[in-house]
NUTI-754716 format. One record per residue (C-alpha): residue number from 0; residue in three letters; x, y, z. Coordinates in steps of 0.001 Angstrom, whole numbers, plus 524288, in hexadecimal, padded with zeros to 5 digits. Layout:
residues N
pos NUM&code ALA&east X&north Y&up Z
...
//
This chain:
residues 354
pos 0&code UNK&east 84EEC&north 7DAEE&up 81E99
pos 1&code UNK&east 84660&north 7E7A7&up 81EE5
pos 2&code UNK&east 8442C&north 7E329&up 82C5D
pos 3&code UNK&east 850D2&north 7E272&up 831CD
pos 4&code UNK&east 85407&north 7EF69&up 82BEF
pos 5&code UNK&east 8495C&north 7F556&up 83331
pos 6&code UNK&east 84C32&north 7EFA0&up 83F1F
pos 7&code UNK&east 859F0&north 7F461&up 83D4C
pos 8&code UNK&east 854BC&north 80401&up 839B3
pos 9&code UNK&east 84BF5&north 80273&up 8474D
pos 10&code UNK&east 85593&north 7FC06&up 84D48
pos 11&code UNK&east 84CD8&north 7F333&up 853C9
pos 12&code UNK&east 84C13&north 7E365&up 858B5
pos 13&code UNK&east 83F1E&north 7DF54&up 8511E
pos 14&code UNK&east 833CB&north 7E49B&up 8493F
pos 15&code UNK&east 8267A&north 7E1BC&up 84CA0
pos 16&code UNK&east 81DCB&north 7E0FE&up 83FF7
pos 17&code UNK&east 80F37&north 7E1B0&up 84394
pos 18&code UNK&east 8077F&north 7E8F7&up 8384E
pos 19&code UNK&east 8043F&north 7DCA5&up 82D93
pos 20&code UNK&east 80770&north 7E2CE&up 822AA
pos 21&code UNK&east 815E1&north 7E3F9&up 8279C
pos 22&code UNK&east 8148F&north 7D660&up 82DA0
pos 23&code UNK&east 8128A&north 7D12E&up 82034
pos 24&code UNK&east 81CD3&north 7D99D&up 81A0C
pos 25&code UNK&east 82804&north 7D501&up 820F1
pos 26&code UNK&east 822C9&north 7C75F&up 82413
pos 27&code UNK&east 81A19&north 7C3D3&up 81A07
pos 28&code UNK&east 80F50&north 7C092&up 822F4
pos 29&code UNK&east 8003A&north 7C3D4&up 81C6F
pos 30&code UNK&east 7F8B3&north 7BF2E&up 826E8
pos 31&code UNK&east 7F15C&north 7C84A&up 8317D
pos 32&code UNK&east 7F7DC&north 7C614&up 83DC5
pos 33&code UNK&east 806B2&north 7C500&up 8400B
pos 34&code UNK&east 81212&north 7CDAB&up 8468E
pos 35&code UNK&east 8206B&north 7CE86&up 84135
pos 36&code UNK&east 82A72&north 7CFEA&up 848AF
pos 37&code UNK&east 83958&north 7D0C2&up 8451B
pos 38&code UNK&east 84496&north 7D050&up 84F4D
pos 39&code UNK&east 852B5&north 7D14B&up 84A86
pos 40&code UNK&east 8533D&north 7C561&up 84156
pos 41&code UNK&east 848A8&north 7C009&up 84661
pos 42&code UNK&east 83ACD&north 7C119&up 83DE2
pos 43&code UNK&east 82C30&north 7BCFF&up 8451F
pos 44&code UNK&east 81EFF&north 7BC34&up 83F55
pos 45&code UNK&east 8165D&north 7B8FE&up 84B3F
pos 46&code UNK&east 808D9&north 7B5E2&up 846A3
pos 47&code UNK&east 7FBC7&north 7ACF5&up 84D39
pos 48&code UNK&east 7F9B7&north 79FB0&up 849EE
pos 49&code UNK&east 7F12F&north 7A45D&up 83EA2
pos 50&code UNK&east 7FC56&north 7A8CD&up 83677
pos 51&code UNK&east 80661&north 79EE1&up 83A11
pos 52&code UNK&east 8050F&north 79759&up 82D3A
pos 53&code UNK&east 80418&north 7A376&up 8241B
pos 54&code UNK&east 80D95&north 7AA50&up 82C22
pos 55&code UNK&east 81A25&north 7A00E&up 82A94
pos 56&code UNK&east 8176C&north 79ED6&up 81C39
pos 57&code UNK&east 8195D&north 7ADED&up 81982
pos 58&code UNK&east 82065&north 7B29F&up 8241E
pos 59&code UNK&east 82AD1&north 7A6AA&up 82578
pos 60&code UNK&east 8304C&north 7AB23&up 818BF
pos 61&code UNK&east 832FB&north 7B8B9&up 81E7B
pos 62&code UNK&east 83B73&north 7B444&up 8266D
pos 63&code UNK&east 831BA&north 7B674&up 8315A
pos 64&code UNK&east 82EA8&north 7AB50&up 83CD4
pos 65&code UNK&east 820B5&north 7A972&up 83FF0
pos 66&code UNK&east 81C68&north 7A943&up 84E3B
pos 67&code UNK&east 80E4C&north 7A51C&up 85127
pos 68&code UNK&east 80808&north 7ADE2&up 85E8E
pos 69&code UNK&east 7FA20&north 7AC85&up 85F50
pos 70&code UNK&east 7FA3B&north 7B3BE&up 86CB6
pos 71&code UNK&east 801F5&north 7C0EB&up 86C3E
pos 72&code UNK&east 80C92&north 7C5AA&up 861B8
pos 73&code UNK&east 810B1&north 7CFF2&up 869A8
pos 74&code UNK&east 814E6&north 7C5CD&up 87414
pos 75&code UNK&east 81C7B&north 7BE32&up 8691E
pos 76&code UNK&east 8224F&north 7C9CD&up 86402
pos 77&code UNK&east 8260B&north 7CE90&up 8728A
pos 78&code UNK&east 82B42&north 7BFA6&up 87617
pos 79&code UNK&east 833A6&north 7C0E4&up 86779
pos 80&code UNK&east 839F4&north 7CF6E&up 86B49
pos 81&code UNK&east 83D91&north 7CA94&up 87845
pos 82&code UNK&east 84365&north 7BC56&up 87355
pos 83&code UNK&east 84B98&north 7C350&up 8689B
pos 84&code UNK&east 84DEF&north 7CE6F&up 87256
pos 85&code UNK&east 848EE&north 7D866&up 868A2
pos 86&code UNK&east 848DE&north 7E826&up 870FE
pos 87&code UNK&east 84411&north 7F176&up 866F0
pos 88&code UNK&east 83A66&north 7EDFE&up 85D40
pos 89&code UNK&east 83292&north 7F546&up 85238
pos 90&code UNK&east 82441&north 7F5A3&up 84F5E
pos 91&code UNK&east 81A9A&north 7F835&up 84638
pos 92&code UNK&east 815DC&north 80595&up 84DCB
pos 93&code UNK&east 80C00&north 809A0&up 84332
pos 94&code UNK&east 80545&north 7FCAE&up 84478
pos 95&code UNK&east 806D7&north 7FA3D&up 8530C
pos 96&code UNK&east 7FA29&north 7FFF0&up 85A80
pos 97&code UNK&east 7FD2F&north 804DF&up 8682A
pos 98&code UNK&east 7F5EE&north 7F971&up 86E4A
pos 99&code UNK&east 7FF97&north 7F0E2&up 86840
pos 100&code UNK&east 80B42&north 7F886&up 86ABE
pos 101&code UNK&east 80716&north 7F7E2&up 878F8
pos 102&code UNK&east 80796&north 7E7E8&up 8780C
pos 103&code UNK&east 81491&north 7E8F2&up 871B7
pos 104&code UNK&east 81ABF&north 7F046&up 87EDB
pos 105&code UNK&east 813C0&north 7E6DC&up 88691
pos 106&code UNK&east 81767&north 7DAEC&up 87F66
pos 107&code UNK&east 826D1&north 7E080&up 87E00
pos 108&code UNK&east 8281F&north 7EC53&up 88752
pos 109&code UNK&east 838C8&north 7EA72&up 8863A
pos 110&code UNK&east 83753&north 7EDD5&up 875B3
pos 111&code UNK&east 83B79&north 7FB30&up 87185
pos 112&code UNK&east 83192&north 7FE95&up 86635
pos 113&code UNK&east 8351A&north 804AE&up 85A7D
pos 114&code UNK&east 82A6B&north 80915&up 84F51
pos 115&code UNK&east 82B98&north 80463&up 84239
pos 116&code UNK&east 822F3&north 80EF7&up 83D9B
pos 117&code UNK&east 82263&north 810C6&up 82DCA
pos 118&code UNK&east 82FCD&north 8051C&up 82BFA
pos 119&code UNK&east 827F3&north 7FB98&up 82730
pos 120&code UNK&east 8214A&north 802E6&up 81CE3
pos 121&code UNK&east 82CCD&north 80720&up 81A33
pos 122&code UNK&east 83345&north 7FAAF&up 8180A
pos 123&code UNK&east 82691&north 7F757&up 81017
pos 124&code UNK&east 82948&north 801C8&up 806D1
pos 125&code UNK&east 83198&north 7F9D6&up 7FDE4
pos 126&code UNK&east 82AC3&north 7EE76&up 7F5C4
pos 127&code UNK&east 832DA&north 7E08A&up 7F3D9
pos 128&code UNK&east 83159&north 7DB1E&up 7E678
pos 129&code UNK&east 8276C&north 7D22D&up 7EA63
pos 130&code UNK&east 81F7C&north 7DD9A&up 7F0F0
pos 131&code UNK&east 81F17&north 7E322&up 7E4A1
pos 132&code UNK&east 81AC4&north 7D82F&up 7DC8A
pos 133&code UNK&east 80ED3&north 7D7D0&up 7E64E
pos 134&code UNK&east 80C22&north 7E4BD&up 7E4FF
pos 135&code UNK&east 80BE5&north 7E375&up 7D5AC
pos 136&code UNK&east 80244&north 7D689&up 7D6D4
pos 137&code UNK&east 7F9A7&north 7E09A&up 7DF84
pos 138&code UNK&east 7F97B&north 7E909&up 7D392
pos 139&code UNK&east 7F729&north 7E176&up 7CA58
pos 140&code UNK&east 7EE03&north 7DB90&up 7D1CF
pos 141&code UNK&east 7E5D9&north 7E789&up 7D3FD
pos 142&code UNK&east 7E6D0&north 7ED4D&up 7C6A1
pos 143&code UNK&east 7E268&north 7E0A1&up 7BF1C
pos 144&code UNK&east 7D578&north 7E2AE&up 7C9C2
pos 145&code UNK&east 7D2F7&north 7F04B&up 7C596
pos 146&code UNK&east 7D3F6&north 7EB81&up 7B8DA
pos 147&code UNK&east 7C9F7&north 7E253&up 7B9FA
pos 148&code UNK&east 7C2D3&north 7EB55&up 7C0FD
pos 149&code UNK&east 7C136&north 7F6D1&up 7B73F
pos 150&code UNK&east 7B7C3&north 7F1A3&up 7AE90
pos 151&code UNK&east 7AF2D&north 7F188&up 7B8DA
pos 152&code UNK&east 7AE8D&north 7FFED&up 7BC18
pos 153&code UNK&east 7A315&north 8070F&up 7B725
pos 154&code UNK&east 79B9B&north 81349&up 7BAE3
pos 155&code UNK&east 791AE&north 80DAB&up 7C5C6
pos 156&code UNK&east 7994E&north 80394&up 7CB94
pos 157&code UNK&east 79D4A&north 80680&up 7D899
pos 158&code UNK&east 7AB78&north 8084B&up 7DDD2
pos 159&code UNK&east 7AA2A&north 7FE2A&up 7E7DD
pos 160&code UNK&east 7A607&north 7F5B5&up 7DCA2
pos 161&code UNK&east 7B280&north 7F885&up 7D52D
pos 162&code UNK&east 7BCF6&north 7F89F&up 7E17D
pos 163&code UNK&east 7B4F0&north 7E95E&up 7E753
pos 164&code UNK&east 7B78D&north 7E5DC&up 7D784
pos 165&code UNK&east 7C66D&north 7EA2F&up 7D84E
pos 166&code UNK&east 7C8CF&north 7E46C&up 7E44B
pos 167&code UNK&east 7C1B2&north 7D63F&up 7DF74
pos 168&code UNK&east 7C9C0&north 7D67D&up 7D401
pos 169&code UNK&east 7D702&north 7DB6D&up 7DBC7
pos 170&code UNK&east 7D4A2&north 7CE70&up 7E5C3
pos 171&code UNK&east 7D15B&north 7C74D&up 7DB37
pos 172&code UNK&east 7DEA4&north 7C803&up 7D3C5
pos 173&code UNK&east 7E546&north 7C4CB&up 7E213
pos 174&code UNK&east 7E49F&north 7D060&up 7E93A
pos 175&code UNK&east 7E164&north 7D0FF&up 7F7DE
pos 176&code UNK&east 7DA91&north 7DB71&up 7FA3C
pos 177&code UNK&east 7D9C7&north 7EBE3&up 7F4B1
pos 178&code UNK&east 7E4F0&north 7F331&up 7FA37
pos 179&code UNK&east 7D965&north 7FCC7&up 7FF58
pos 180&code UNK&east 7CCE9&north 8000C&up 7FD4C
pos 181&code UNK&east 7CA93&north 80145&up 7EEAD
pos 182&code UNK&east 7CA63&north 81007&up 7E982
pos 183&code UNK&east 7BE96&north 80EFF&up 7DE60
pos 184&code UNK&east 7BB3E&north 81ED0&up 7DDBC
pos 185&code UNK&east 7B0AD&north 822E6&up 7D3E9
pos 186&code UNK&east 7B171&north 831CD&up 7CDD8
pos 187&code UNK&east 7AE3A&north 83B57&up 7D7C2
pos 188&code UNK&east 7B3F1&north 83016&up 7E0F3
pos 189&code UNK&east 7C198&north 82FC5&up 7DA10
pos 190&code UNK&east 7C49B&north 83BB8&up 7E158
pos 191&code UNK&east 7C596&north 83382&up 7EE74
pos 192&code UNK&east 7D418&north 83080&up 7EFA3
pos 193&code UNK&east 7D065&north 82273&up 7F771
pos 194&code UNK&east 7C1F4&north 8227B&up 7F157
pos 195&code UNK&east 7BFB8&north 814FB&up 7F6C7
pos 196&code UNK&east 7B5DA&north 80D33&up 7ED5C
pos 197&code UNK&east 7A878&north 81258&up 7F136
pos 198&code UNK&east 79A35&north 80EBD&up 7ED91
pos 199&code UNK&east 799C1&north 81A3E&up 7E319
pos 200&code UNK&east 797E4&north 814E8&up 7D4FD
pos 201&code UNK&east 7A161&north 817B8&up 7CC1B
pos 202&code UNK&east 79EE4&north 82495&up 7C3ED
pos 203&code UNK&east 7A4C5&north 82B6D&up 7B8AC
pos 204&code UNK&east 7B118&north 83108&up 7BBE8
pos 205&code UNK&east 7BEE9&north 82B86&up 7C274
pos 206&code UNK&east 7BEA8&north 81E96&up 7C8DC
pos 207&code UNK&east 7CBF3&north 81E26&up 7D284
pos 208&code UNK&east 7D093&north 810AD&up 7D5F7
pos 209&code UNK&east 7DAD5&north 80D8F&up 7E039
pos 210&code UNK&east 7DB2A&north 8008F&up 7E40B
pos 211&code UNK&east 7E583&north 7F704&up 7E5AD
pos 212&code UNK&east 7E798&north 7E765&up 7EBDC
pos 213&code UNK&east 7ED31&north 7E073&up 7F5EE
pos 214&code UNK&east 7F51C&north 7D478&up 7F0CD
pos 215&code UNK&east 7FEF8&north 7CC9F&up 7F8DB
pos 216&code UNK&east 7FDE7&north 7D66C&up 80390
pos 217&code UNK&east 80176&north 7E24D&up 7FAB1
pos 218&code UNK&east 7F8F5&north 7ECE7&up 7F468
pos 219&code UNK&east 7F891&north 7F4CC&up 7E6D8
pos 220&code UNK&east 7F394&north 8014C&up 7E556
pos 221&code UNK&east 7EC46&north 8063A&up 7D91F
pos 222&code UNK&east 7E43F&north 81050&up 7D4F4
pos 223&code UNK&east 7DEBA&north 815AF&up 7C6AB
pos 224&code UNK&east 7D4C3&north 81FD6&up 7C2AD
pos 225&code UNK&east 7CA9C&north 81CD5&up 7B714
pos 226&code UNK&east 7C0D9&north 82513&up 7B135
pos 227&code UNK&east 7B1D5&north 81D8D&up 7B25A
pos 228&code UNK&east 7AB44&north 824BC&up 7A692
pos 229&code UNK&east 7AC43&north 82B1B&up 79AEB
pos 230&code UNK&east 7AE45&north 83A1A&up 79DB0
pos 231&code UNK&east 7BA4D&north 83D11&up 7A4DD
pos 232&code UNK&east 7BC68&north 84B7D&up 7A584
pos 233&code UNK&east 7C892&north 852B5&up 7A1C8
pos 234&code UNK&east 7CA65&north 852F5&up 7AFD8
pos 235&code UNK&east 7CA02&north 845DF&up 7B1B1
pos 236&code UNK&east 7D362&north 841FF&up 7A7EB
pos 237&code UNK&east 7DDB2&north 84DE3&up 7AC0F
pos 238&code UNK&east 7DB5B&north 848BC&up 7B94E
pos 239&code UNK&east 7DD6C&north 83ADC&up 7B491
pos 240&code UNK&east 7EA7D&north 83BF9&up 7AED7
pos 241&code UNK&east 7F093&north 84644&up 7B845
pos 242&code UNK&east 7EF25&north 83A76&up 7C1A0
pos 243&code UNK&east 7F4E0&north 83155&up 7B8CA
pos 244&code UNK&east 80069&north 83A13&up 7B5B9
pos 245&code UNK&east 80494&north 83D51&up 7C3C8
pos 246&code UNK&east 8030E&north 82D46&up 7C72A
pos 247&code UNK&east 80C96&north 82AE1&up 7BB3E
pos 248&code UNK&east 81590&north 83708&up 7BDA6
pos 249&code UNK&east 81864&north 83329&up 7CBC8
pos 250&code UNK&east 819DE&north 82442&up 7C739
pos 251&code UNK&east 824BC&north 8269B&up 7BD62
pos 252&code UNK&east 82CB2&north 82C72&up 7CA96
pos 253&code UNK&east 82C1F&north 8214F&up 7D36B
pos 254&code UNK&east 838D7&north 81C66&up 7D51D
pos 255&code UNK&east 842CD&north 81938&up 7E0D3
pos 256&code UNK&east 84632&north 826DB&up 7E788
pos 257&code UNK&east 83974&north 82F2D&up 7E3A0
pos 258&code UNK&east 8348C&north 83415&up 7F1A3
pos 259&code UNK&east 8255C&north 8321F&up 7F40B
pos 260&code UNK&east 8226C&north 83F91&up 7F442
pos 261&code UNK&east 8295E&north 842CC&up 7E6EB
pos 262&code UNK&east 820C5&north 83857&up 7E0D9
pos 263&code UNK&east 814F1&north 83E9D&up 7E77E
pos 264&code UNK&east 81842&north 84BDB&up 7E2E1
pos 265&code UNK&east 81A9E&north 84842&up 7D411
pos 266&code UNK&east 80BAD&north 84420&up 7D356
pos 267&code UNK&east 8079C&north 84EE7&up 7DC12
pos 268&code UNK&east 80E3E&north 8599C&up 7D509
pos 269&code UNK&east 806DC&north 854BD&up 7C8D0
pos 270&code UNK&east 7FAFF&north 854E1&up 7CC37
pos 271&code UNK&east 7FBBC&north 86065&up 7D427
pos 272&code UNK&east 800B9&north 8673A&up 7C5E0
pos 273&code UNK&east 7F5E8&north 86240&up 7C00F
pos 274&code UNK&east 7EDD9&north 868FB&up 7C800
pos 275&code UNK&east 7E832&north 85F16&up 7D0E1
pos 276&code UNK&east 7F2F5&north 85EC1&up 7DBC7
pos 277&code UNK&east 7E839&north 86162&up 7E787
pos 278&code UNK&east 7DF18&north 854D3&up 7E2BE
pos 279&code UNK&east 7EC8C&north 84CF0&up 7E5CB
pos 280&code UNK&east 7EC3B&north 849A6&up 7F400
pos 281&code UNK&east 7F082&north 83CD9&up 7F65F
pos 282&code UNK&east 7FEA2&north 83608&up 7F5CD
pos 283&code UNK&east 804A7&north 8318A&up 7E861
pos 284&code UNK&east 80581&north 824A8&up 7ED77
pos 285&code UNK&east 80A18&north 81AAE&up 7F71F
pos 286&code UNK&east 8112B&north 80DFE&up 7F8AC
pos 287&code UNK&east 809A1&north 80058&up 7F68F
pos 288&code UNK&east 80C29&north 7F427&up 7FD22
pos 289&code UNK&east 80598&north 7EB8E&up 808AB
pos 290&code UNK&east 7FE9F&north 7F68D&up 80BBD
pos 291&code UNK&east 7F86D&north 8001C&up 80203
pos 292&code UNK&east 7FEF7&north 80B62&up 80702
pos 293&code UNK&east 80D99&north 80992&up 80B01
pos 294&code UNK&east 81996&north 811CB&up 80A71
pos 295&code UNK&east 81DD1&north 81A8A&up 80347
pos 296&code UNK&east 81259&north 82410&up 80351
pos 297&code UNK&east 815C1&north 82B83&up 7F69A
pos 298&code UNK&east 80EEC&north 83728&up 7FA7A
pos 299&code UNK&east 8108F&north 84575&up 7FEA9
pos 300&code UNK&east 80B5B&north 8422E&up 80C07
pos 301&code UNK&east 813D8&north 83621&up 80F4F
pos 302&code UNK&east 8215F&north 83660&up 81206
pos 303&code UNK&east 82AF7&north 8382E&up 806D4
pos 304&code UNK&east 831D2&north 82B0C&up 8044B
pos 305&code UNK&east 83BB6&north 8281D&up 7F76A
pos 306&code UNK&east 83528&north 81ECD&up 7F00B
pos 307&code UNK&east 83D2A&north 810CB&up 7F076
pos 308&code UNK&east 83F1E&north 80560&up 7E7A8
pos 309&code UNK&east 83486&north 7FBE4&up 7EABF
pos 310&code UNK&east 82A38&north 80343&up 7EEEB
pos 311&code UNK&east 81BB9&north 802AA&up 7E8CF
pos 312&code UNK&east 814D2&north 80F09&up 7EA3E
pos 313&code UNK&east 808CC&north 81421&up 7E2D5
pos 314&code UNK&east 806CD&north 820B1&up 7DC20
pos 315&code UNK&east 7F94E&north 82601&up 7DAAE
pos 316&code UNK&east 7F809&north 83602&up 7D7A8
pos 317&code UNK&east 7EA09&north 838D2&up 7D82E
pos 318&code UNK&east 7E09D&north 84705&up 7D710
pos 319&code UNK&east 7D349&north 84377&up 7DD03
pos 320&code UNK&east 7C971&north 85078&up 7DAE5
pos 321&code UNK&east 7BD1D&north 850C1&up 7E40A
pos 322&code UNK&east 7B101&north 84FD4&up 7DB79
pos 323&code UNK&east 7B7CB&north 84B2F&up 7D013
pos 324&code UNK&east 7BF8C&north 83F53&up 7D174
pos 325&code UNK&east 7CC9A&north 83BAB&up 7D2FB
pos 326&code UNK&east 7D7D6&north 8339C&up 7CBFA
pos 327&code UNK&east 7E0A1&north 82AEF&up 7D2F1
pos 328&code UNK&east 7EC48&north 823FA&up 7CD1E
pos 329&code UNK&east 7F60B&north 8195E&up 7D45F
pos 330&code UNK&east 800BF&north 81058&up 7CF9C
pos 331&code UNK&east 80885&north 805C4&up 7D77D
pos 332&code UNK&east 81901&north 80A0B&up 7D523
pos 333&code UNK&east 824A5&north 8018C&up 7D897
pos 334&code UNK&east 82D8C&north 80BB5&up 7DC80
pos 335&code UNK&east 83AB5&north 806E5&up 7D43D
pos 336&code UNK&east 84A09&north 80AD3&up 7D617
pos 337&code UNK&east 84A7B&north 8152E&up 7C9BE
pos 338&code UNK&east 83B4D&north 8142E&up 7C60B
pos 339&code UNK&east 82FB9&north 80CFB&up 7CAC1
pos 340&code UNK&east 82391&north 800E1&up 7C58E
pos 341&code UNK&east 81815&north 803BC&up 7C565
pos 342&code UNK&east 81009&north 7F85A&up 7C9E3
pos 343&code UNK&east 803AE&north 7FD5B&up 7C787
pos 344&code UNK&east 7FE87&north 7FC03&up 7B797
pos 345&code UNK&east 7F0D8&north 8006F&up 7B639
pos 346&code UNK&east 7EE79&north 80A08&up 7AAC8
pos 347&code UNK&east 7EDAD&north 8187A&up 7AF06
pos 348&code UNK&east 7E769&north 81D7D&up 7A2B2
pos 349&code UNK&east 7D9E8&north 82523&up 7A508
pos 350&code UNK&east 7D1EC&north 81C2D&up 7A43B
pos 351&code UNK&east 7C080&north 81BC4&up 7A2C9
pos 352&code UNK&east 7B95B&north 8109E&up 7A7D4
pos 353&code UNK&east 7AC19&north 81050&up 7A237
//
């Protein structure tokens, strides 16, 4: 259905769908090879003889017919356009290299191309129920890890030690893979925004953790601040719960209708009147799904979208002060009609680890 009303907005014959993670939304295909390809009514997956088995039992269902090429797909797809009589067709221009645009106008030189450009991460804005529910599984998934995983922190252990540890325990309890490379920031570290897991040993001082999962092809998003030690500083407390009250203040406004950079500003205009508005840098937040980053980008440097029912978007205020450390702070948030869920349940409480 989201489909044909594309095709009707572009007014076009057929959709090519090239980039795999589009592939599988629309056909349901999770293999690593395989083309869509929609004209009028009509729904392909062409595939190689690889994929032929896995390919009719997800994409049949879809509504999609499976063609086997093991030579050339472009030649398929340019023998399909020209059987159905399809003239203008749209394509996946932010995925297509040059080099394969070329082979499209040599394979179908008669086609009139239009570009889909950002439609179908558009379209992928809005979660289905059963999106949702695998997005929650990826959560709960990931926080039961890092709840394994805490006991095991310690001052001399190193990060990598910790993040290989979360991810065993994230696979473990059915995940895939991590959503990215595991965030495990020590102290001084903490201040790196994306302070991948290093070979440092963990010292007295914040410990920043942003990880997340992969499970049924989509991700979670997570990320909490403890204190390794027994002498935080005023400073690290006042830092501590500034954090935690922007992440909570900006929550409680999700709903249908709030634009992205309203809910950016609440949190930044916090912090910034608590004095630490130039150690805020980064975005409030940004939608979750097969890919770690989707649309919306709720963020003063993306574009300014109304927040919809259905969409999953994270919130995660941060101050991060060279030399010192830095306190990050992210939630998972079903963006609701009138209010929103919040799908993520770990305890934001300062919190030591000794």
């Amino acid at each position: 259905m989201k489909l044909k009303e594309l095709m009707r907005e572009k007014g076009v014959d057929a959709v090519l769908i090239t980039n795999l993670l589009n592939v599988r939304y629309f056909t349901g295909f999770t293999g690593t090879t395989g083309t869509g390809l929609v004209i009028g009514e009509k729904k392909f997956f062409i595939t190689d003889f690889r994929y032929v088995s896995q390919g009719k039992e997800q994409v049949e269902k879809n509504g999609f017919e499976l063609i086997c090429e093991n030579v050339s797909t472009l030649k398929k797809v340019g023998e399909l356009l020209k059987e159905f009589g399809a003239k203008k067709i749209a394509i996946e221009n932010q995925n297509v290299t040059l080099d394969q645009f070329k082979l499209f106008k040599e394979n179908f030189p008669e086609v009139e191309y239009v570009y889909l450009d950002d439609s179908f991460l558009n379209i992928r804005e809005i979660k289905s129920k059963e999106e949702i529910e695998i997005i929650k599984e990826s959560i709960r998934i990931a926080e039961k890890a890092l709840e394994i995983t805490l006991p095991k922190i310690k001052i001399g252990v190193k990060e990598t030690e910790i993040a290989a540890e979360l991810e065993y325990q994230m696979r473990k309890l059915g995940a895939s893979k991590p959503s990215f490379d595991l965030i495990v920031a020590s102290n001084e570290r903490s201040s790196l925004p994306h302070g991948v897991a290093s070979d440092k040993r963990i010292e007295e001082g914040f410990l920043t953790i942003d990880y997340g999962c992969f499970y049924k092809g989509y991700a979670s998003d997570i990320t909490r601040t403890f204190y390794v030690g027994d002498n935080p500083t005023e400073k690290h407390l006042e830092i501590y719960n500034i954090v935690k009250e922007a992440n909570e203040i900006a929550i409680k406004e999700v709903k249908e209708g709030v634009t992205t950079h309203e809910l950016d500003a609440i949190a930044r205009n916090f912090i910034k009147e608590k004095g630490y508005g130039e150690y805020f840098g980064h975005g409030l937040g940004h939608g979750i799904g097969l890919q770690i980053h989707e649309y919306p980008g709720v963020s003063f440097k993306a574009e300014n979208k109304i927040l919809k029912e259905g969409m999953v978007i994270t919130v995660e205020p941060g101050i991060y002060i060279p030399n010192f450390g830095g306190v990050r702070i992210e939630d998972d948030i079903l963006v609701k009609k009138d209010s929103y869920e919040k799908l993520t349940s770990l305890e934001k409480t300062f919190k030591k680890i000794k």
